[in-house]
Backbone as a ProteinNet text record, in pm:
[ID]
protein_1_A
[PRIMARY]
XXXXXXXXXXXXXXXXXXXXXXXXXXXXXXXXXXXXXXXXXXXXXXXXXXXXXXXXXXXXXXXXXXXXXXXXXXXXXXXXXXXXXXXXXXXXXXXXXXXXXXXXXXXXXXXXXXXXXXXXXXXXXXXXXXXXXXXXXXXXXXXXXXXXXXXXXXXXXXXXXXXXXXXXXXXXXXXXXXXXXXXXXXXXXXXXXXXXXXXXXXXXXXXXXXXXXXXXXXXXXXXXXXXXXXXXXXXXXXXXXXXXXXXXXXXXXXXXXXX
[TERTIARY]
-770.9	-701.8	-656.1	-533.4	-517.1	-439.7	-452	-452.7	-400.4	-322.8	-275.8	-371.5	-416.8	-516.5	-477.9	-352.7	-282.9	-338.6	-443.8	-492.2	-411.2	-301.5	-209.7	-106.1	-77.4	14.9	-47.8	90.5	25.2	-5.5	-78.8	-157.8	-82.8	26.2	79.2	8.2	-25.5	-93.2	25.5	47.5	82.5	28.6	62.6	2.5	105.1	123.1	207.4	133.3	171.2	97.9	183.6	273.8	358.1	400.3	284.7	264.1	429.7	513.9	631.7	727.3	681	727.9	638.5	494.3	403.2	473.1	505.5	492	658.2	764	880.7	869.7	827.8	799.8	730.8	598.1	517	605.4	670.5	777.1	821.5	867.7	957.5	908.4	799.4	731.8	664.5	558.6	448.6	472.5	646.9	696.1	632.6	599.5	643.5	505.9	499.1	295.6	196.8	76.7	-7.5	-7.7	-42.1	3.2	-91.3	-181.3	-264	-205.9	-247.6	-192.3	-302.2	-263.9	-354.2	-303.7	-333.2	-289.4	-262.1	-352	-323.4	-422.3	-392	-422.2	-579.5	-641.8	-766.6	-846	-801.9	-803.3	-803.5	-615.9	-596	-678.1	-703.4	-796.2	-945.8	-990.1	-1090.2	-1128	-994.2	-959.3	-950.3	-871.5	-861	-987.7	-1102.2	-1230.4	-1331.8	-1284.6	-1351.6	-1295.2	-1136.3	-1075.8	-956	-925.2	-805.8	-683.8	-585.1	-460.3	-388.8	-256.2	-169	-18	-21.4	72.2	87.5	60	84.1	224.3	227.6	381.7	308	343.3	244.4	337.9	330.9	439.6	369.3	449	423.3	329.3	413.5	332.8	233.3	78	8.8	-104.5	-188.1	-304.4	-434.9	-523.4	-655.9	-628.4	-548.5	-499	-381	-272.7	-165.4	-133.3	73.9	52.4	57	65.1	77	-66.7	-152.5	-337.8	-381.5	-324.6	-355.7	-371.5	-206.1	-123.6	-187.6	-247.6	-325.1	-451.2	-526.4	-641.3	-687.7	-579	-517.9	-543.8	-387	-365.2	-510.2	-528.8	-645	-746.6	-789.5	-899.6	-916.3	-924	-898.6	-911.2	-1046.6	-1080.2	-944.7	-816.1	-732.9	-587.4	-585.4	-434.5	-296.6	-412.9	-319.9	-207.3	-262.8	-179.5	-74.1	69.8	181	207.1	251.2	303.2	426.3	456.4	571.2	547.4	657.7	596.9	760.1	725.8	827.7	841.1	925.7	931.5	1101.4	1064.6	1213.1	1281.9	1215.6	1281.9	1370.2	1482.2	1590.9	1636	1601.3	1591.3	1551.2	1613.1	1621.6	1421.7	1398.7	1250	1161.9	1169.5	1105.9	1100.3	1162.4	1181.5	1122	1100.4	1075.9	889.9	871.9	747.3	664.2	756.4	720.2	648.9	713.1	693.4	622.2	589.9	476.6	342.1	347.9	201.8	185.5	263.6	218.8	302.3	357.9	431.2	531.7	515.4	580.1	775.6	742.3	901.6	916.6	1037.6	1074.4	1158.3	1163	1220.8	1231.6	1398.9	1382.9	1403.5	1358.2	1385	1520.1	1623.7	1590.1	1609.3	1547.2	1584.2	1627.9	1688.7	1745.7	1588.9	1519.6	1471	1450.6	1564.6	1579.5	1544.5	1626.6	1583.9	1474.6	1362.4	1236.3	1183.3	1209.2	1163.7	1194.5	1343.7	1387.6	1263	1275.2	1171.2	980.5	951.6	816.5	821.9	904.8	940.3	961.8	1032.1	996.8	928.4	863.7	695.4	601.7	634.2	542.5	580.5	710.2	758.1	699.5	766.3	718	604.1	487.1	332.9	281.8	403.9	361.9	410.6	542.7	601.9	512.8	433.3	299.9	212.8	150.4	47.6	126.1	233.9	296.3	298.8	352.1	362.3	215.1	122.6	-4.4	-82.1	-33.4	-77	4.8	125.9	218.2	125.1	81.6	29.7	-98.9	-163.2	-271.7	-377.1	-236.3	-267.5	-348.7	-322.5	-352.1	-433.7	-535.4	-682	-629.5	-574.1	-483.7	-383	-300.3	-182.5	-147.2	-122.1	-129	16.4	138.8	275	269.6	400	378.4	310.5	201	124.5	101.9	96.6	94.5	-63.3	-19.3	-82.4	-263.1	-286.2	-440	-478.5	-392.1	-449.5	-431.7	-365.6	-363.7	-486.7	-547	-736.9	-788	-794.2	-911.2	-885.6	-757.6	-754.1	-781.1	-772.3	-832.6	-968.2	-1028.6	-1183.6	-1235.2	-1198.2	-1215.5	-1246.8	-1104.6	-1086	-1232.9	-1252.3	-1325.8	-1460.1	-1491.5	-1644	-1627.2	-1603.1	-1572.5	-1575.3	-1533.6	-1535.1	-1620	-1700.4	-1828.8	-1884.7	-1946.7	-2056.2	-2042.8	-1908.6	-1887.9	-1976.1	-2020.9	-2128.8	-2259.4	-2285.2	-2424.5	-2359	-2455.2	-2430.2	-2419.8	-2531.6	-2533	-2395.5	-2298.6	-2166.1	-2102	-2113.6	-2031.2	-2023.7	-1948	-1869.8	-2027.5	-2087.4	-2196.8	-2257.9	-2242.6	-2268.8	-2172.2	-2041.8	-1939.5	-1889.6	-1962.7	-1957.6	-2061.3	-2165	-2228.6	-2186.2	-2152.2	-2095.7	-1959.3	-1916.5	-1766.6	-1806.4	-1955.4	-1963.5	-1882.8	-1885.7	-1786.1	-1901.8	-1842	-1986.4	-1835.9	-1933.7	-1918.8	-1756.3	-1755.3	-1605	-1526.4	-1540.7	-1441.4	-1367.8	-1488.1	-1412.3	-1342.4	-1426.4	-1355	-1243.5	-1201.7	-1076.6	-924.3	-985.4	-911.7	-874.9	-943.4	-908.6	-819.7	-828.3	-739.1	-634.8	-588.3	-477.4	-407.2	-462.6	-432.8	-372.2	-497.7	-488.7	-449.2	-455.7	-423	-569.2	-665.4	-797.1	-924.1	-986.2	-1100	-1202.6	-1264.5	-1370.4	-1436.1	-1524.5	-1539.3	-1405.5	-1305.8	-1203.8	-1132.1	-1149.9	-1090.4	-1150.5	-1324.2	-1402.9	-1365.4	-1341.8	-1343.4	-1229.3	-1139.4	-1006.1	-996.3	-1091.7	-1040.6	-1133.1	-1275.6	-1309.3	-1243.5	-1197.9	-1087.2	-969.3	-945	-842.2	-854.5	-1019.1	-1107.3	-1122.3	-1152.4	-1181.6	-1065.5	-945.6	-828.5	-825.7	-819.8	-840.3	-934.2	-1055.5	-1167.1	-1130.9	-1101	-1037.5	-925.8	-837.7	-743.2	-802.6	-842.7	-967.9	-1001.4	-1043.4	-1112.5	-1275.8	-1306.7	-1456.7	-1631.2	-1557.3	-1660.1	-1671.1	-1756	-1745.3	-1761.6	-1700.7	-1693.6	-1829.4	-1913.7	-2077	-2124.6	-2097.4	-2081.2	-2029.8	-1863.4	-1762.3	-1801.4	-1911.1	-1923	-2055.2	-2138.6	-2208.9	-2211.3	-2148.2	-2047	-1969.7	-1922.6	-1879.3	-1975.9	-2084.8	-2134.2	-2168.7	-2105.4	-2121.3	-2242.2	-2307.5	-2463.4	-2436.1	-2366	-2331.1	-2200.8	-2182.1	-2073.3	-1987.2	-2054.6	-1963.8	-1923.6	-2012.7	-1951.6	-1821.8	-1810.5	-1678.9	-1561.5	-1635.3	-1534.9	-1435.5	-1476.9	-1441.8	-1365.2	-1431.4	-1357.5	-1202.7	-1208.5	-1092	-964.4	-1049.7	-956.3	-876.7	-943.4	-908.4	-833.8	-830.1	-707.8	-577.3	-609.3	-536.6	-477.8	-520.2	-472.1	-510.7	-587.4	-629.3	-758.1	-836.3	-936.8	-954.7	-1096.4	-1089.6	-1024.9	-1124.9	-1097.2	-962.2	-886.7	-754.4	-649.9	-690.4	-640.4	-625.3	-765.1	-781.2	-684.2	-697.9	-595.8	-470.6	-417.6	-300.2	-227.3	-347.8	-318.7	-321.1	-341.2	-434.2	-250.4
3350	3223	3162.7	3113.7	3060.7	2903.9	2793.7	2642.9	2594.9	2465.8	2359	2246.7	2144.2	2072.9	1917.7	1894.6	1793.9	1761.1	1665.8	1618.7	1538.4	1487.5	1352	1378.7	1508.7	1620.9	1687.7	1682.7	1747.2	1910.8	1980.7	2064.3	2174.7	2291.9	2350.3	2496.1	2572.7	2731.3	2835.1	2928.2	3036.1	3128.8	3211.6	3349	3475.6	3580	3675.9	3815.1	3884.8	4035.4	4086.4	3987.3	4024.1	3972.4	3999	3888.1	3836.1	3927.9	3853	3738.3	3725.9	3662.6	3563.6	3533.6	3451.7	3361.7	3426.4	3389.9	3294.4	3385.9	3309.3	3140.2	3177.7	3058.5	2927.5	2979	2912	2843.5	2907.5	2896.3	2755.7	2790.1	2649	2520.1	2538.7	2444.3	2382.7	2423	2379.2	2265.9	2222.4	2089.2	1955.6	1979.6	1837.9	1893.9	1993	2026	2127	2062.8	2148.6	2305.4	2403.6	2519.4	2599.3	2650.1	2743	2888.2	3003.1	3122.5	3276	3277.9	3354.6	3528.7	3645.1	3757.1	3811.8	3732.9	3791	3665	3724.6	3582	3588.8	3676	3624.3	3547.8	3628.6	3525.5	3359.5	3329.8	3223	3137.9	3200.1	3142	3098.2	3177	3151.4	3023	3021.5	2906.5	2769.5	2790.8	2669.5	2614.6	2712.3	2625.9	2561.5	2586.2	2542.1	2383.9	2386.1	2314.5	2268.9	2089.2	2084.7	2127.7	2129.5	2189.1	2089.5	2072.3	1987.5	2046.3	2190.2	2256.5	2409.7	2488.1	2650	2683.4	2804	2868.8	3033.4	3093.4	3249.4	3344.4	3454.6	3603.6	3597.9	3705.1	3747.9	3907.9	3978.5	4129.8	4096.8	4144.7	4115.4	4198.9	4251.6	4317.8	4246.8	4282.1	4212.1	4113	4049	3917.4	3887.3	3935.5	3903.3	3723.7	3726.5	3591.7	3526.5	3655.1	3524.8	3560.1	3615.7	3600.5	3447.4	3463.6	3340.2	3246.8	3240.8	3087.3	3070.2	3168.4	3131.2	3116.5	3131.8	3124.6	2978.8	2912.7	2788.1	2671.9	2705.2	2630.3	2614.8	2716.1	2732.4	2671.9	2631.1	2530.1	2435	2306.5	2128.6	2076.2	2177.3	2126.4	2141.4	2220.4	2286.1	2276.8	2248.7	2259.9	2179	2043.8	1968.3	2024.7	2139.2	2180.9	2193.1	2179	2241.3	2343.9	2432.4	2592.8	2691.1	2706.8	2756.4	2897.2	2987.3	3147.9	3205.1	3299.5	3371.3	3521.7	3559.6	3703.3	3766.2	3888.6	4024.4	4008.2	4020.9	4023	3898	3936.2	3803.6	3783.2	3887.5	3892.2	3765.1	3729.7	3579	3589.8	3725.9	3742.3	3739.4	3717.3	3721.6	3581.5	3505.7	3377.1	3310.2	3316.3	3266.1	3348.6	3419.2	3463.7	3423.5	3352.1	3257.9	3122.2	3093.2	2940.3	2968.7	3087.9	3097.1	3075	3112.5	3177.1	3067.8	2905.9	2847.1	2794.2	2810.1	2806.7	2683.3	2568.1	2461.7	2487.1	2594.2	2680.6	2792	2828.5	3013.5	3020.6	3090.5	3101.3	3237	3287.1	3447.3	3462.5	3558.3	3632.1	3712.5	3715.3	3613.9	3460.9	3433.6	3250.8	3175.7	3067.5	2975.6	2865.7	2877.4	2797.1	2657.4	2584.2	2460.3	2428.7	2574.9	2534.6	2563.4	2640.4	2615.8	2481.8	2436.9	2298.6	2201.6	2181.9	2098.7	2069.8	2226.7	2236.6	2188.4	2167.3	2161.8	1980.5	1929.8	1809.8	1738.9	1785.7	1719.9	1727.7	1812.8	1840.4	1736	1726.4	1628.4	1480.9	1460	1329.6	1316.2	1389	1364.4	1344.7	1402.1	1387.5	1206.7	1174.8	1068.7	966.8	986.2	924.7	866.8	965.7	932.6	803.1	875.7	799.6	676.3	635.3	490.1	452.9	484.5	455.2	384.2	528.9	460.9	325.2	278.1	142.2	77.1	61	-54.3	-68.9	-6.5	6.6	-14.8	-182.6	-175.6	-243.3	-262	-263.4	-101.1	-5.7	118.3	159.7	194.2	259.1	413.3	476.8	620.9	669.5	636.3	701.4	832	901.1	1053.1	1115.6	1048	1063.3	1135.7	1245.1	1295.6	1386.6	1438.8	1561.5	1658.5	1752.7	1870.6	1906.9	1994.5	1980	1967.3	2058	2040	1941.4	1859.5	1725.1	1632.2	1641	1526.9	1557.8	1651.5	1668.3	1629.4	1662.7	1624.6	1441	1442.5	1261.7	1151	1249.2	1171.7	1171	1288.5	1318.2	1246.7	1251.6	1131.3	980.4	951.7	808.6	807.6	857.8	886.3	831.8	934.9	923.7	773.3	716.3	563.8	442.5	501.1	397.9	416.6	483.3	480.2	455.2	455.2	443.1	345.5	218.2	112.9	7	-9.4	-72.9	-56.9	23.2	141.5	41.5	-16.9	-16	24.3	168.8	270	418.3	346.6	437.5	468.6	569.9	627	764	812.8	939.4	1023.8	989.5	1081.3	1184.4	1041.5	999.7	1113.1	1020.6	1119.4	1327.6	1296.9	1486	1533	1445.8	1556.7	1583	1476.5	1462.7	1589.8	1610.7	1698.5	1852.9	1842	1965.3	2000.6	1907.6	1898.1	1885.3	1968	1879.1	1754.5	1655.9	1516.3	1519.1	1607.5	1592.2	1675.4	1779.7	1833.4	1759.5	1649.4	1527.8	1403.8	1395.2	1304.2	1341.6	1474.2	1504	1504.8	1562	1554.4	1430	1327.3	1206.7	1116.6	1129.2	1108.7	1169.8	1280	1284.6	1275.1	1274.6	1265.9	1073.3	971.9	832.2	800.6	847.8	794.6	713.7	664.6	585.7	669.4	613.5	679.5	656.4	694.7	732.1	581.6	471.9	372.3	282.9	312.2	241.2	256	363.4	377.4	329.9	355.7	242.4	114.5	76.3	-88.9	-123.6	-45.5	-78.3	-61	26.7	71.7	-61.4	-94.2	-265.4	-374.7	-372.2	-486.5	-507.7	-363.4	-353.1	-382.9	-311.2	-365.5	-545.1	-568.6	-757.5	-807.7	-763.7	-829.5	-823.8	-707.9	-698.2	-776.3	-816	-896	-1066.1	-1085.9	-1208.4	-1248.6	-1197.7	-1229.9	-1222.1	-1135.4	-1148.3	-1296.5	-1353.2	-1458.8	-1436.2	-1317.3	-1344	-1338.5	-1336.6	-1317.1	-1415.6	-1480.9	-1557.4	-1497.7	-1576.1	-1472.6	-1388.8	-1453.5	-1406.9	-1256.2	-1305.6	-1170.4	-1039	-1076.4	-995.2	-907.6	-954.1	-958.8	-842.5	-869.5	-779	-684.1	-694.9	-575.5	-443.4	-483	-410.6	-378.9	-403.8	-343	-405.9	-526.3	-568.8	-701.6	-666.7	-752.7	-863.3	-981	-1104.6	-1152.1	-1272.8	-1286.2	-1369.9	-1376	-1413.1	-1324.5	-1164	-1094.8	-983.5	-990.2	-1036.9	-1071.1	-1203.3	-1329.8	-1270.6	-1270.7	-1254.8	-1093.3	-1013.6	-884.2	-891.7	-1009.1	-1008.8	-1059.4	-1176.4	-1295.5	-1206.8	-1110.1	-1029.4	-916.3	-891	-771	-840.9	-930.4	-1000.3	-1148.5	-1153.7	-1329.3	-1418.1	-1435.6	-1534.8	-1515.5	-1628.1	-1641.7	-1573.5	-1508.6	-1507.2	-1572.9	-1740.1	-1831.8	-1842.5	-1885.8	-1901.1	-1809.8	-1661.7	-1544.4	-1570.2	-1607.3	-1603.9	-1734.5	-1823.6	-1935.2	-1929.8	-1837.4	-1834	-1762.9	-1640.7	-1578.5	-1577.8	-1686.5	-1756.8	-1780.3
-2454.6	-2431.2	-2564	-2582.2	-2702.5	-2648.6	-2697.6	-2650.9	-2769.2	-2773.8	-2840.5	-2812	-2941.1	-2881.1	-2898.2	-2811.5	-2826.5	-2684.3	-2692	-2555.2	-2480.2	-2550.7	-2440.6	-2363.5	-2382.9	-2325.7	-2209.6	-2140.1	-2010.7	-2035.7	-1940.3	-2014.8	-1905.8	-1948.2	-1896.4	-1863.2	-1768.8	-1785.9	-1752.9	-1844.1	-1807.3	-1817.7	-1721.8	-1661.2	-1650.4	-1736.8	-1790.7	-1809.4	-1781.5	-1854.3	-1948.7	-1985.6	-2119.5	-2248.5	-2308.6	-2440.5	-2492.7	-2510.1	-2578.3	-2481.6	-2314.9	-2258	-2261	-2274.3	-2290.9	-2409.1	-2514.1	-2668.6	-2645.5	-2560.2	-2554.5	-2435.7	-2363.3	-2289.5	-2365.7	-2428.9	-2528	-2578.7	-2669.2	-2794.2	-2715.8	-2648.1	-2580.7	-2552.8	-2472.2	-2411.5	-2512.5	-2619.2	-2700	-2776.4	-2779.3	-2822.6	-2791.3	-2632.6	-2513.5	-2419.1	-2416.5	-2352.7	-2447.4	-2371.4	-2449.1	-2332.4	-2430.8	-2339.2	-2334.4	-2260.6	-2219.7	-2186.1	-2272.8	-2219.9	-2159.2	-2077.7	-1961.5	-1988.6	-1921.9	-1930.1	-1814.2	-1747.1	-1551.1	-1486.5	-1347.5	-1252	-1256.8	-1287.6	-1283.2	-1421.7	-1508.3	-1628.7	-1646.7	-1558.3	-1540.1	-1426.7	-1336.5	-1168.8	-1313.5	-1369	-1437	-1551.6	-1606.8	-1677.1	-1590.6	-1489	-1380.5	-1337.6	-1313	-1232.5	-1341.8	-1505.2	-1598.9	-1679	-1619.1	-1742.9	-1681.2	-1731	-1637.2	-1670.5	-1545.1	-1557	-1508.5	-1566.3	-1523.1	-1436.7	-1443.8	-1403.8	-1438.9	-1315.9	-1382.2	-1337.4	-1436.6	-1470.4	-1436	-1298.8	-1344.5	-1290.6	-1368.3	-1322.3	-1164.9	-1100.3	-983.8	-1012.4	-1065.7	-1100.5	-1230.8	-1168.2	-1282.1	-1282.2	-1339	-1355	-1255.6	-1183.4	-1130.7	-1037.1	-1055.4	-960	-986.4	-868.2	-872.5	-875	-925.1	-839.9	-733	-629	-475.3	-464.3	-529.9	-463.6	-534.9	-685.9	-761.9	-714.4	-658.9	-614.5	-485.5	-402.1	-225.2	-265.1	-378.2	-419.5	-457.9	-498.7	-569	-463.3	-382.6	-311	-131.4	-143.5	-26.9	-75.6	-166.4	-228.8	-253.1	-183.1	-184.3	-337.9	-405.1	-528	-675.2	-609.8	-701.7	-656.3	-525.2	-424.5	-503.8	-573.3	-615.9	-727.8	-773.2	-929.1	-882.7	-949	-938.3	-947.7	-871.3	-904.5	-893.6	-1045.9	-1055.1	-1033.4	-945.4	-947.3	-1022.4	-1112.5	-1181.5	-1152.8	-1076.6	-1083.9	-1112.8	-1085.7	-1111.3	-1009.6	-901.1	-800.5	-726.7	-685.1	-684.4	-509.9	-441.7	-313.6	-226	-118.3	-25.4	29.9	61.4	119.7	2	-100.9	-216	-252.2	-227.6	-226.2	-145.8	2	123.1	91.2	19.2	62.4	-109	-194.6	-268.2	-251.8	-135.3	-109.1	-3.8	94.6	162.1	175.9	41.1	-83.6	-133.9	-156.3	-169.1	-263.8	-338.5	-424.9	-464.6	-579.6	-558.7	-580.4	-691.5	-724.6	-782	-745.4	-759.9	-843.7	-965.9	-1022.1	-1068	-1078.7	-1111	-1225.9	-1306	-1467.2	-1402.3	-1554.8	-1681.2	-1594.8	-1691.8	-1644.5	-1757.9	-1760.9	-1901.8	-1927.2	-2057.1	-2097.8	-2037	-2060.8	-2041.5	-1869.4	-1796.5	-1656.2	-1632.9	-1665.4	-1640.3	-1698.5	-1863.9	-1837.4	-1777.7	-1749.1	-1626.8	-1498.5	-1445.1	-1354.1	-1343.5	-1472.4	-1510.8	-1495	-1597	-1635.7	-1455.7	-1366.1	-1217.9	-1126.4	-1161.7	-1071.7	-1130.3	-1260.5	-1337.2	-1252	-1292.5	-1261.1	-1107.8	-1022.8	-913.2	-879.3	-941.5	-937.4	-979.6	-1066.8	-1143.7	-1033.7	-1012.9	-870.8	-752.6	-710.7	-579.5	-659.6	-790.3	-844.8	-839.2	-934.1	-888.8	-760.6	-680.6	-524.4	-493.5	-540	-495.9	-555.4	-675	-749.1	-670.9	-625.3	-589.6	-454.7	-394.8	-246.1	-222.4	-266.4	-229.3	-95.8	-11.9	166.9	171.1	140.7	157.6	116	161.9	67.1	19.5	66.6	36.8	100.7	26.7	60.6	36.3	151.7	158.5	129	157.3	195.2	56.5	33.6	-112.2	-134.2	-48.7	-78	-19.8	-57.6	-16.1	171.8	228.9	335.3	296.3	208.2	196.3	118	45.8	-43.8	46.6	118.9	303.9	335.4	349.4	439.6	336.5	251.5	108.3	120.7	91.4	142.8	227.2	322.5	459.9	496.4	411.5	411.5	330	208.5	62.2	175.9	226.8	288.2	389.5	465.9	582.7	540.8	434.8	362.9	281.2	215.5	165.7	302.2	358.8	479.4	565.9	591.6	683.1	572.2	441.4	362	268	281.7	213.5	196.2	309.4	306.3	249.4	166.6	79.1	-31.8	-132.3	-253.3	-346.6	-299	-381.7	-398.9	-344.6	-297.7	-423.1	-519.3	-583.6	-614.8	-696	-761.1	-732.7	-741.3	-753.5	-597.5	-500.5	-365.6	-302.2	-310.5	-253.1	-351.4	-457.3	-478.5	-446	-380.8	-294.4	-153.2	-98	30	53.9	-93.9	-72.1	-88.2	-127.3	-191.7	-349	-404.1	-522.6	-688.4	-789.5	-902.6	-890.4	-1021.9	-1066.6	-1100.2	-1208.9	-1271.5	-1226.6	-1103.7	-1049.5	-913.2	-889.6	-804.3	-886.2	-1011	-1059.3	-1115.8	-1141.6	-1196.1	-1087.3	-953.7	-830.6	-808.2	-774.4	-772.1	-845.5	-964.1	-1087.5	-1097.6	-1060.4	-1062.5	-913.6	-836.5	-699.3	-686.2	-778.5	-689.1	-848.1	-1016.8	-1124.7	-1116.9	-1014.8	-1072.7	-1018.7	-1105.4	-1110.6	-1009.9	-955.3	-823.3	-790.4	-915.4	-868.9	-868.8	-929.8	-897.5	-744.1	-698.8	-578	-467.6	-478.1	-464.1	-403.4	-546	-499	-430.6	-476.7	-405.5	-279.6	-207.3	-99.1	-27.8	-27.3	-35	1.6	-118.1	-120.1	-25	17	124	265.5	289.3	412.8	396.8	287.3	299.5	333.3	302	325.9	454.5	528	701.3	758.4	740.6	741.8	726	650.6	625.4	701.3	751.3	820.7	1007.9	957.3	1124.5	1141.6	1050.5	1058.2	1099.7	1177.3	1238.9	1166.3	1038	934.6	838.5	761.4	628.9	541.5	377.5	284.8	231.8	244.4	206.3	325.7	413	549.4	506	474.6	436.5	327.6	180.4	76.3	106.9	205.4	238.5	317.3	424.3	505.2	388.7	276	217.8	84.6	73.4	-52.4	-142.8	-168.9	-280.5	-300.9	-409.4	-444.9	-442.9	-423.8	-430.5	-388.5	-305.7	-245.4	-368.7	-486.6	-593	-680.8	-638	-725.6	-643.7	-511.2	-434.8	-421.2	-454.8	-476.6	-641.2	-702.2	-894.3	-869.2	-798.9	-785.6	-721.6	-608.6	-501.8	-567.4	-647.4	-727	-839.8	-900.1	-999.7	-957.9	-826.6	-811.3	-782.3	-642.4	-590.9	-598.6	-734.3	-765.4	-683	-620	-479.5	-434.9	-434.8	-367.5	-229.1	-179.1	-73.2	39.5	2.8	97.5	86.4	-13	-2.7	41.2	35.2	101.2	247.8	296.4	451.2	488.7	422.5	509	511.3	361.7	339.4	472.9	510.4	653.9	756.4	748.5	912.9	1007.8
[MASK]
+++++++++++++++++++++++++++++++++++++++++++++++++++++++++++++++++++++++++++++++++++++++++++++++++++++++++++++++++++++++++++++++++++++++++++++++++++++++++++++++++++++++++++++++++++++++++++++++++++++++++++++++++++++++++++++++++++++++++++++++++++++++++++++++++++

């Protein structure tokens, strides 16, 4: 494995069994990402369950693990589905294409290819990834918003959501709680989450809380001290200071504003 250790850069993987196409791609990219370089798909599958990835780039013909085993290896795993995946091959054929995006595949791209249009391509998988995460800050009626994702980060999301909301009421409810509940370690949920919601596990937490009190409050059938313990939290003033601080508004003043 050889790495750039520019941590603020998104962290690109390629996967090649051909060092001078490794080295030309590199060449390009290592400007604007940090770049991880693999030799075949199992190499790279190996790198992925240790270390995060922000986006793979992998040949199709490869030694040990091809790339449509990679890319179904990938995408068939809730803990990994989220990565972006570019697949590169020889072959230029319409069924080669269609059995690209079968396998899972976010885009197809055939050799030779122009530089720039593979970074084009890298550069809007990114954006678009970044796209959801905004969506998801503007949206905080929504404890998770799923729209935007791919079919197995919709179950991981709705399962995420599921488990938070039957166990909101636990005070003891965090990152720790729910990676055992997922079968997940600590930072392979907290890394999913983060790039999936942009916040972090007690942040999603509270938010998702806060979203239930708002429903609660407009109910009317609860008081704020009720509400405050229905959802978890050790004090109905420490509640109160959480609600005021996302949402500019007092409980109480929330609820009347909605009444």
């Amino acid at each position: 494995m050889q790495t750039d250790f520019e941590t603020e850069k998104s962290i690109v993987l390629l996967a090649d069994d051909h060092e001078d196409i490794l080295d030309f791609i590199a060449d390009d990219l290592e400007g604007k990402y940090e770049v991880v370089k693999a030799r075949n798909g199992q190499e790279a599958l190996d790198y992925v369950y240790l270390h995060d990835v922000d986006l793979i780039v992998s040949d199709i013909m490869m030694p040990q693990l091809n790339g449509y085993e990679f890319c179904t290896k990938l995408k068939e795993n809730e803990k990994y589905c989220h990565i972006p995946f570019i697949m590169l091959t020889a072959k230029n054929s319409l069924q080669s294409k269609i059995e690209g995006l079968e396998y899972g595949a976010d885009a197809y791209i055939e050799k030779p290819f122009s530089p720039n249009f593979l970074e084009a391509q890298i550069s809007s998988l990114l954006r678009n990834r970044k796209h959801v995460k905004d969506h998801f800050q503007r949206m905080p009626s929504s404890p998770l918003d799923i729209s935007g994702h791919n079919k197995s980060d919709q179950i991981f999301l709705k399962k995420l959501n599921k488990l938070i909301l039957e166990n909101m009421a636990d005070p003891a409810l965090c990152v720790d709680m729910l990676a055992d509940r997922l079968y997940m370690s600590r930072p392979t949920l907290y890394r999913k989450i983060k790039v999936l919601s942009d916040l972090s596990p007690n942040e999603l937490i509270n938010l998702t809380r806060l979203n239930k009190a708002t429903q609660l409050l407009v109910d009317g059938e609860h008081k704020v001290y009720e509400i405050a313990d229905l959802l978890g939290f050790s004090t109905a003033s420490h509640f109160s200071r959480n609600f005021q601080k996302h949402f500019g508004i007092s409980p109480k003043d929330y609820a009347a504003k909605h009444k």
